[in-house]
Backbone bond lengths (Angstrom), bond angles and torsions (degrees), N, CA, C in turn:
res aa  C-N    CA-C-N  psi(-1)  N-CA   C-N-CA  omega(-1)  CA-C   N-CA-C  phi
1 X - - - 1.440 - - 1.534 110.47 -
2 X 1.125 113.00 -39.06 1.870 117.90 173.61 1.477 105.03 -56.96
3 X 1.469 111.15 -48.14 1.275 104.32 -167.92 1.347 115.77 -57.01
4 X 1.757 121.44 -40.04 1.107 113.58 -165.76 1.678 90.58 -92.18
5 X 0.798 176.28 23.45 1.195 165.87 88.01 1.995 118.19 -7.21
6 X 1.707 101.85 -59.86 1.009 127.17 175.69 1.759 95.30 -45.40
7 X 1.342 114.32 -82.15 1.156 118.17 149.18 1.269 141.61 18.63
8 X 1.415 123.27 -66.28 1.063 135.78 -112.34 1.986 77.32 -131.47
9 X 1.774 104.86 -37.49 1.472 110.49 -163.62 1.807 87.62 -87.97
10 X 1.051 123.93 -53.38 1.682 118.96 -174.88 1.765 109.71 -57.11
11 X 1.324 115.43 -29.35 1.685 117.51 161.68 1.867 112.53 -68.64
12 X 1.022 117.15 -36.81 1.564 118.29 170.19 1.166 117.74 -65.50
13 X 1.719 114.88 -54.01 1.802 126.64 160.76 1.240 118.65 -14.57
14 X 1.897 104.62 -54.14 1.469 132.95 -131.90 1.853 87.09 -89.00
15 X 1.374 100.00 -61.64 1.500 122.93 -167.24 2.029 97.96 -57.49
16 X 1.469 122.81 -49.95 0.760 127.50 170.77 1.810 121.99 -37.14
17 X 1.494 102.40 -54.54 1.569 125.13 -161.39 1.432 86.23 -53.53
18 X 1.785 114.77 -48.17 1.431 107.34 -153.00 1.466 124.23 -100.24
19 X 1.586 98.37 9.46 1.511 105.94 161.21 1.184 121.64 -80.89
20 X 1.398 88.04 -34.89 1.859 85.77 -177.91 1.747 123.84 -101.94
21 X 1.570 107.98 12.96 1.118 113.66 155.05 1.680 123.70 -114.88
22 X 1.047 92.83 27.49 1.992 107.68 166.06 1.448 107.76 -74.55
23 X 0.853 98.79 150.37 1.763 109.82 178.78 1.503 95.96 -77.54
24 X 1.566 106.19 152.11 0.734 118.27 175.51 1.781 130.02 -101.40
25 X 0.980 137.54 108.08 1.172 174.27 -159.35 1.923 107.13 -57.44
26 X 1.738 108.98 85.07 1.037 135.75 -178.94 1.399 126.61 -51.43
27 X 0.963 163.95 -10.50 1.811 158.13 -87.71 1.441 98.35 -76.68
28 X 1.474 129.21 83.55 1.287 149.54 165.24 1.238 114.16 -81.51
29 X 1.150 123.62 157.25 1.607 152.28 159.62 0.902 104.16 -89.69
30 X 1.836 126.36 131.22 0.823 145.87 175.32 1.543 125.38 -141.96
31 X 1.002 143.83 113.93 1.513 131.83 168.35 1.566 117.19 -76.22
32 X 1.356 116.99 137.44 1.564 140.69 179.62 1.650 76.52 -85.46
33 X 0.947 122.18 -91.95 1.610 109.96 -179.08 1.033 112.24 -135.11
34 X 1.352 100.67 -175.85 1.911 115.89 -177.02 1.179 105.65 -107.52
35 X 1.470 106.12 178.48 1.727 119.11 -179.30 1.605 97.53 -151.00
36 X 1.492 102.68 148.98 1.407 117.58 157.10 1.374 131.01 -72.27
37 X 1.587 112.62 -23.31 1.574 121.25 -154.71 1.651 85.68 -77.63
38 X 1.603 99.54 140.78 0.960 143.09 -167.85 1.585 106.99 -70.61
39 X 1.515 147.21 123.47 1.425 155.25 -169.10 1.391 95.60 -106.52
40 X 1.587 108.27 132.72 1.575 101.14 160.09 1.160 120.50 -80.11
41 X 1.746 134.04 120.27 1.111 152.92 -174.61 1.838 94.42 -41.85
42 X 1.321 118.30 -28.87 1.617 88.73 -171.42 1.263 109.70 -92.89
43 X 1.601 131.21 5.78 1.203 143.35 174.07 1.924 110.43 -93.89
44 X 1.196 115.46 3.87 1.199 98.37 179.93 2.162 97.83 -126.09
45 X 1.030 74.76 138.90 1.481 111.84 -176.92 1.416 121.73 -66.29
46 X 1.505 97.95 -83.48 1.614 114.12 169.54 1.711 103.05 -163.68
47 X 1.542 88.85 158.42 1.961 105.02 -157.24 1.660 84.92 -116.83
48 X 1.582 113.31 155.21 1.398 139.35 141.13 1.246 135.44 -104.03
49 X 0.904 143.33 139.25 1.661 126.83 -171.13 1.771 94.16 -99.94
50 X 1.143 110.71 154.94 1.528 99.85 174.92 1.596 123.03 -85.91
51 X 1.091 109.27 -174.57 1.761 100.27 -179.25 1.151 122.66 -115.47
52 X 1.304 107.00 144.45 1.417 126.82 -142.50 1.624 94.80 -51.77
53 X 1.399 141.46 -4.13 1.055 127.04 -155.04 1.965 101.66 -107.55
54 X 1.270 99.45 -1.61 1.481 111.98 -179.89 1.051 116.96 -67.23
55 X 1.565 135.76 121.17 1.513 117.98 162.93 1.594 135.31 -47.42
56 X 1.572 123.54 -7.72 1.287 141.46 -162.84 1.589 81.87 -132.39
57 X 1.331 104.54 130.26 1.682 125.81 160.56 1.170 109.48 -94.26
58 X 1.744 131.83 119.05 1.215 112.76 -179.36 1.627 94.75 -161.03
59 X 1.640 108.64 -174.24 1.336 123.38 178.00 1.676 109.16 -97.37
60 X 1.045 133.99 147.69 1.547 116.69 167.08 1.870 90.53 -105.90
61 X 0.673 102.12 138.18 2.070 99.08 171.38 1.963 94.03 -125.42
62 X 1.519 112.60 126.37 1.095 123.47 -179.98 1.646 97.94 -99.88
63 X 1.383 119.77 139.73 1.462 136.02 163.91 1.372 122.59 -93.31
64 X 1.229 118.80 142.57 1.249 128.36 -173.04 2.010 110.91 -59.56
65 X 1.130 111.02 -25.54 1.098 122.75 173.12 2.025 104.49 -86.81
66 X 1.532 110.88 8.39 1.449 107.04 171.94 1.300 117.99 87.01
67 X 1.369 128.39 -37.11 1.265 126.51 168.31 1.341 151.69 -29.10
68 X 1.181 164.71 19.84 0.850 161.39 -116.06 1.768 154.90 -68.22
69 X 0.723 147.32 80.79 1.432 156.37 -133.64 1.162 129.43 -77.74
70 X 1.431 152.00 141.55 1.611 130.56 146.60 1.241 108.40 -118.48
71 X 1.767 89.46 129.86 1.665 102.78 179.90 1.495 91.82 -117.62
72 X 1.697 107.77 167.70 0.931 110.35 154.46 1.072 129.15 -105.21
73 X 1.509 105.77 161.65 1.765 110.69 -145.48 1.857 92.01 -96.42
74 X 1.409 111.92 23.13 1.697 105.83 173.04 1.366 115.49 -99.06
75 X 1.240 96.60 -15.24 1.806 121.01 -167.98 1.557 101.57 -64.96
76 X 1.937 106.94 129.73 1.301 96.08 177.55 1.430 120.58 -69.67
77 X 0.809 148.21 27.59 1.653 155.31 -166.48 1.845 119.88 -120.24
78 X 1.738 87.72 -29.75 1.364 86.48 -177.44 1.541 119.08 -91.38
79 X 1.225 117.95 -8.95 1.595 117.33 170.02 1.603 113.08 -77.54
80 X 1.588 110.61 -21.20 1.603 97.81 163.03 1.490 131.65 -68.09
81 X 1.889 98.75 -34.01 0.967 93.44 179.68 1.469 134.09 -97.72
82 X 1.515 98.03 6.64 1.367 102.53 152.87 1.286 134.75 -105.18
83 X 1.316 108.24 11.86 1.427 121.21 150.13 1.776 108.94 -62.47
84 X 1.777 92.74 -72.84 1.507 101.67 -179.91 1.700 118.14 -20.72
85 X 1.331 90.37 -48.94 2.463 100.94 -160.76 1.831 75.12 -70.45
86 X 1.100 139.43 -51.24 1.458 112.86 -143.78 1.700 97.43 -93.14
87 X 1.637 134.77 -6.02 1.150 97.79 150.96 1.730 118.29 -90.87
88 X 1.200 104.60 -30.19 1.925 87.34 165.35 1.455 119.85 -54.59
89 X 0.954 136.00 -17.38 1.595 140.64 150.48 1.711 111.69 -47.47
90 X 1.706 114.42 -60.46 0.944 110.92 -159.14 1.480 106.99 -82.50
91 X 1.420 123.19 -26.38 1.307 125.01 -177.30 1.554 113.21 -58.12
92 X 1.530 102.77 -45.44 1.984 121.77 -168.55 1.761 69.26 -66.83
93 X 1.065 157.38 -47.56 1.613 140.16 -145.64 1.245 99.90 -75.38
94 X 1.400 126.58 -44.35 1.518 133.82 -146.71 1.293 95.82 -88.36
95 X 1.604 123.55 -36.03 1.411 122.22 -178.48 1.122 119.91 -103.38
96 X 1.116 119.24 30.76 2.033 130.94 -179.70 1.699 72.41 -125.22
97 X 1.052 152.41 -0.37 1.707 130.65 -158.23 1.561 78.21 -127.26
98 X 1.182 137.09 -83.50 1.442 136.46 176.50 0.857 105.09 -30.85
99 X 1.846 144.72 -67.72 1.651 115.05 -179.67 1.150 130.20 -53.08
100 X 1.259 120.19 -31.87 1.610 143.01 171.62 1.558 100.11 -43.26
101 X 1.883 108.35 -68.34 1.666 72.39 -176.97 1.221 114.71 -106.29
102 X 1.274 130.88 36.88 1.582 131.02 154.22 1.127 96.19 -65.30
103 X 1.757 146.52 -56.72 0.869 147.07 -163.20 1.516 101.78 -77.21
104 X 1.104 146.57 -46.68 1.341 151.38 -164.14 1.711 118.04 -58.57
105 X 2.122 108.97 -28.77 1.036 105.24 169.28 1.374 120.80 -66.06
């Protein structure tokens, strides 16, 4: 009865060791590939760049309809339009902060 007990605690040890030395499990963006074709700037929403750990370097550009894209980020088109999303980003920031404290007095 010890034995299988004995047993029973070095199989739990064992099972233990290797849960908690599993890698841990990323949920990244990645592009399978890119594309050149051109997005209409008023259909895109907001972009991600992927991570550095991706074999494909790319842009993700999300659409207002949800969709999602990979361009590449060499393409002359895509530095406008990720210029464009980050000042419509920054503007909706500046004026959600100004009504805030117009309203706040």
């Amino acid at each position: 009865m010890r034995k299988l007990s004995a047993l029973l605690f070095v199989l739990l040890l064992c099972s233990l060791q290797l849960v908690t030395s599993a890698a841990h499990v990323r949920n990244t963006d990645c592009c399978p590939s890119v594309t050149d074709k051109k997005i209409p700037l008023k259909k895109v929403l907001s972009y991600t760049l992927t991570d550095s750990d991706c074999a494909v370097k790319g842009i993700i550009f999300k659409t207002v309809a949800g969709k999602k894209f990979c361009v590449n980020p060499d393409a002359v088109w895509v530095s406008s339009h990720v210029a464009a999303v980050d000042t419509r980003r920054n503007t909706t920031a500046k004026t959600t902060t100004t009504t805030l404290t117009m309203f706040s007095m």
